[in-house]
KOLLOLUM-208853 format. One record per residue (C-alpha): residue number from 1; residue in one letter; chain; z, x, y. Coordinates in pm, 1 decimal, padded with zeros to 6 digits, always signed. Example, Ala and Ser with C-alpha at 12.3 -4.5 7.8 and 13.67 -1.06 7.14 Angstrom:
    n  res  chain        c3        c1        c2
    1    A      A  +00780.0  +01230.0  -00450.0
    2    S      A  +00714.0  +01367.0  -00106.0
END
This chain:
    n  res  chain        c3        c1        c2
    1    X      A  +03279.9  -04084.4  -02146.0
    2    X      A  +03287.4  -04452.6  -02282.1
    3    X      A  +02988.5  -04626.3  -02358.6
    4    X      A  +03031.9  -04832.7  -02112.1
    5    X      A  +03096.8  -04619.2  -01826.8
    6    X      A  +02826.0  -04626.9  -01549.2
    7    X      A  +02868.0  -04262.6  -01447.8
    8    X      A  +02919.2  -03969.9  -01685.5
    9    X      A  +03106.7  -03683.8  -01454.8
   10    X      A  +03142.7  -03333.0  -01470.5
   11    X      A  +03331.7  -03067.8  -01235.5
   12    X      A  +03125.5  -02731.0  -01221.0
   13    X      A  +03336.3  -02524.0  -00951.2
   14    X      A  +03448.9  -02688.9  -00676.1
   15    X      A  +03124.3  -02931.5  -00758.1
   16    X      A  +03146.3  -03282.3  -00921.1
   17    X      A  +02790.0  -03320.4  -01106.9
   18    X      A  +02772.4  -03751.9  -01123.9
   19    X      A  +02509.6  -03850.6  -01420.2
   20    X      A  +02443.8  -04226.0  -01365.4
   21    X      A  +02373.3  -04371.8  -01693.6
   22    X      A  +02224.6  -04703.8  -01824.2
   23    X      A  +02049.2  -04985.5  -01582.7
   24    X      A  +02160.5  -04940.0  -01269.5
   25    X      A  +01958.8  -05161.1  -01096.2
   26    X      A  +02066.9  -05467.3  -01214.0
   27    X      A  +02439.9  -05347.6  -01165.5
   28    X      A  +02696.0  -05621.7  -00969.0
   29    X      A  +02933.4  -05484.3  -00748.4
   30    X      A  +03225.7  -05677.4  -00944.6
   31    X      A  +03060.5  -05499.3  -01232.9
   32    X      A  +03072.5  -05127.5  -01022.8
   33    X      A  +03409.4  -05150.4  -00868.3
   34    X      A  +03625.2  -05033.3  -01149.7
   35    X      A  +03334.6  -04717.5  -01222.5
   36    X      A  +03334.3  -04659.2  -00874.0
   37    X      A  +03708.1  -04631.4  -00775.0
   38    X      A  +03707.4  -04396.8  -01038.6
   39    X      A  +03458.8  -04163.0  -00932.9
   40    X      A  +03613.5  -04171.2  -00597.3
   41    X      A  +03927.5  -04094.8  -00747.3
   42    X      A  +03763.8  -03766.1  -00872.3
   43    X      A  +03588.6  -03704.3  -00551.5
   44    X      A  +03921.6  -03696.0  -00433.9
   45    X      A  +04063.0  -03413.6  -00604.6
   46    X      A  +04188.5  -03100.1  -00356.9
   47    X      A  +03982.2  -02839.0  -00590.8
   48    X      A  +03657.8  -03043.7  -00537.0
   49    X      A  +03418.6  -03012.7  -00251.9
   50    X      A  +03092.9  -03129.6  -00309.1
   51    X      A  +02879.1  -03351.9  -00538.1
   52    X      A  +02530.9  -03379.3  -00714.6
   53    X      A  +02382.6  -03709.5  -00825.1
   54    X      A  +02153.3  -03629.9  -01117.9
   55    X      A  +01913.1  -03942.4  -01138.3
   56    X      A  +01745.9  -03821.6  -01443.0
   57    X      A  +01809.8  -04129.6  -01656.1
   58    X      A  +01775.8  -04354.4  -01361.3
   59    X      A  +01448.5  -04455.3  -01264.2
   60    X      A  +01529.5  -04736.5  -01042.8
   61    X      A  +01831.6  -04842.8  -00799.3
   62    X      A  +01953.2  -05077.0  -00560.8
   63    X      A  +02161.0  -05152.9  -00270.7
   64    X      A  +02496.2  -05136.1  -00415.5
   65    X      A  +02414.8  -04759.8  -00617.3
   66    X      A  +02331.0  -04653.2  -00257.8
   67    X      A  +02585.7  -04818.3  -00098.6
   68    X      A  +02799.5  -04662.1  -00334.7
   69    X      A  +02643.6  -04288.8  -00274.6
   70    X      A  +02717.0  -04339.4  +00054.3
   71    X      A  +03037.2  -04437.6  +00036.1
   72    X      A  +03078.5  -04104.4  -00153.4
   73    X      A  +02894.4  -03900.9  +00074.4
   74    X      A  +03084.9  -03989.6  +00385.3
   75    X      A  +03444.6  -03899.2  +00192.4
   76    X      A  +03293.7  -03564.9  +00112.2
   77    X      A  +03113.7  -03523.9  +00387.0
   78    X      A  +03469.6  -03570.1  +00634.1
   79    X      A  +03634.8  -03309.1  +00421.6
   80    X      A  +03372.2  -03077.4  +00513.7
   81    X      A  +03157.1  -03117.1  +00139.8
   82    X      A  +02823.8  -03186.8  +00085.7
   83    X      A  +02586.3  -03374.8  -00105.4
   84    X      A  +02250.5  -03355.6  -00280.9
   85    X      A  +02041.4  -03598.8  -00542.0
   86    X      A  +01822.8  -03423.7  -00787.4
   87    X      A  +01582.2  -03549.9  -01048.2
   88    X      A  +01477.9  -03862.9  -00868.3
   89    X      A  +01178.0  -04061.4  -01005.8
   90    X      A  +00921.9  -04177.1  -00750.0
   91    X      A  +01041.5  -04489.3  -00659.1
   92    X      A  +01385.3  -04399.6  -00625.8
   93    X      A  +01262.8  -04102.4  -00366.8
   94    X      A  +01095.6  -04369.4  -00205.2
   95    X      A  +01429.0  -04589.3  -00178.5
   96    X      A  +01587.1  -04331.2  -00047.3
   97    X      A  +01328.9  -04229.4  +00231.9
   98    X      A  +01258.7  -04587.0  +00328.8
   99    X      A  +01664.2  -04667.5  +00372.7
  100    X      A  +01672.9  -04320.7  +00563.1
  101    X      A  +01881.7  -04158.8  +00331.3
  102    X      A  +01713.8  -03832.7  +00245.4
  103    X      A  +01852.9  -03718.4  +00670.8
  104    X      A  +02138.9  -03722.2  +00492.5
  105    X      A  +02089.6  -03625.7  +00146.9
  106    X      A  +01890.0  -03306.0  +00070.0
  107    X      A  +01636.4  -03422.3  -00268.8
  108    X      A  +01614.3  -03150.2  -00502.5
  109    X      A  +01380.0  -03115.5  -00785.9
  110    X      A  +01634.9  -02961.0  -01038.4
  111    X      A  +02003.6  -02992.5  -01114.3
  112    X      A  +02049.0  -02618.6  -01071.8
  113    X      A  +01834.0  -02629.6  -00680.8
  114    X      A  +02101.3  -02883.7  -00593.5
  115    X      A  +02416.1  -02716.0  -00734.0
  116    X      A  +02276.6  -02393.5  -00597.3
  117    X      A  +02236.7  -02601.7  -00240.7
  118    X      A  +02595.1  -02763.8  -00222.3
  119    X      A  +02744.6  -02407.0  -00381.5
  120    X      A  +02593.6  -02217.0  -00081.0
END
């Protein structure tokens, strides 16, 4: 990982674990583009079916971080994968019930409840 990536990634199984690091909230989507073509490059991989966002460094987000999990979540979720956010602080649980996403997204407390979730 570079310093200045936004996302630090991992594969655990057929599981992509996404880390968001740094600010987040104040990211630009010219800014997230290059991060984010990435990731989906990764998300595309044949040996991959789900992924976890761990929020534990992130304690605040916007629009374009959910935009972007959802842009992930629907590629995953066509292939038949799943998706699950872990470690979120209280506001961000609160961004994601007000925008509706948690219908879509189990919230797990841990890492492990969510790998354990998308594994099963």
């Amino acid at each position: 990982m570079s310093v200045q990536s936004v996302f630090e990634t991992q594969s655990r199984g057929r599981t992509l674990l996404v880390v968001p690091r740094g600010s987040v909230s104040s990211l630009a989507e010219a800014a997230l583009r290059p991060e984010f073509n990435r990731l989906m490059e990764q998300v595309d991989r044949p040996e991959l079916d789900n992924v976890v966002f761990d929020m534990e460094d992130v304690s605040y987000f916007g629009s374009i971080m959910l935009g972007a999990m959802h842009a992930i979540w629907t590629r995953i979720h066509k292939g038949g994968g799943k998706m699950a956010v872990c470690n979120l602080s209280d506001i961000a649980r609160e961004i994601i019930s007000v925008s509706k996403f948690d219908s879509l997204w189990p919230i797990c407390t841990s890492r492990e409840e969510a790998m354990t979730l998308v594994a099963g």
